[in-house]
C-alpha positions, 0 to 999 in steps of 0.5 A: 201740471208742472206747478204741481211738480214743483209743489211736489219736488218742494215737499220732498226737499223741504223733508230731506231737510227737516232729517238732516237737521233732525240728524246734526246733534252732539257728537257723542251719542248713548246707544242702549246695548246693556251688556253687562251694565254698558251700551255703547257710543256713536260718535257722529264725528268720526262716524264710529261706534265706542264701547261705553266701557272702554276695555276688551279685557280686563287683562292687557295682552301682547299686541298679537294676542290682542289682535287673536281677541280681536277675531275672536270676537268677530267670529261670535257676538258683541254687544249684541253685533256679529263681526265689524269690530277693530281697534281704534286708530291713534286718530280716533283715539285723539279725535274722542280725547278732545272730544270729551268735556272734561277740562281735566287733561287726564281723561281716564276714569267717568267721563260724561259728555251729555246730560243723560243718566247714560251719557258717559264713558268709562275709559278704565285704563290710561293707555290702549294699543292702536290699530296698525303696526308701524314698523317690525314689532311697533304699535303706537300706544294712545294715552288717555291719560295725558292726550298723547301717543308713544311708540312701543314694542308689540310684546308689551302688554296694553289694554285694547278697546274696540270700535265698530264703523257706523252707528250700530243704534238700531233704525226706528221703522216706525218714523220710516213708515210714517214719513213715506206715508205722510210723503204719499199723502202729500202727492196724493192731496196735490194730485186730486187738487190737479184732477178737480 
């Protein structure tokens, strides 16, 4: 009986590692949202979703105004998910900047990171503010442009991209079902082989 448990809890771990090895890839990964001709991008290094196109507006707004669009936003839908989206942090911004292959320092405009037809981002503008005011009326402002940040007053007017915590790509149920059902057959094999 107890070999039989031990043959078991090997099948259960031999399985968590063939997920976990199935889960490690690029770590940037096109989600399909099409909104407007864009979806969105799971960054699996910092563990946060992208829009594709990197803009909230078409329009730069004061810091305060931005932050007004932002829980605007929250209280409907975007890209098809109630609520969860912010600004990114000046970390994040440069943690995504060095992530993107492109050797060109200026990272504003296309950048592709895959091989896929959708594996790109557009980060229209070259700068955007960040996610927490640093002091009375400054924000820090990321360069896309060049890599770096720069303090600035809050009445200027920036472009905002948003970010969401998490992978927002949606769970394939299929695979799920499929795993715990080979998971059930596989005790259920080494319990007949107990009883014969």
């Amino acid at each position: 009986m107890f070999k039989n448990i031990l043959l078991g809890n090997k099948l259960v771990i031999i399985i968590i590692l063939i997920i976990m090895s199935s889960s490690a890839s690029a770590s940037l990964t096109y989600i399909d949202h099409n909104v407007g001709g864009y979806g969105l991008v799971y960054d699996s290094t910092q563990q946060i979703t992208w829009t594709q196109l990197g803009e909230l507006s078409p329009t730069a707004y004061s810091w305060g105004n931005t932050r007004t669009l932002v829980n605007m936003v929250n209280s409907g839908v975007y890209y098809g998910v109630s609520g969860g989206w912010r600004l990114p942090t000046i970390t994040e911004m440069s943690t995504l900047y060095h992530e993107l292959p492109s050797s060109n320092s200026n990272k504003t405009g296309v950048q592709v990171f895959g091989t896929g037809s959708n594996d790109f981002i557009n980060i229209p503008f070259a700068s955007y503010w960040s996610a927490y005011e640093i002091g009375p009326n400054l924000v820090n402002v990321y360069f896309f442009s060049r890599g770096t940040y720069v303090t600035t007053l809050e009445s200027l007017h920036v472009p905002a991209w948003l970010v969401h915590n998490g992978n927002l790509a949606p769970v394939p149920i299929p695979a799920a079902i499929w795993l715990f059902g080979s998971v059930l057959a596989g005790f259920g094999f080494f319990g007949k082989r107990k009883t014969a």
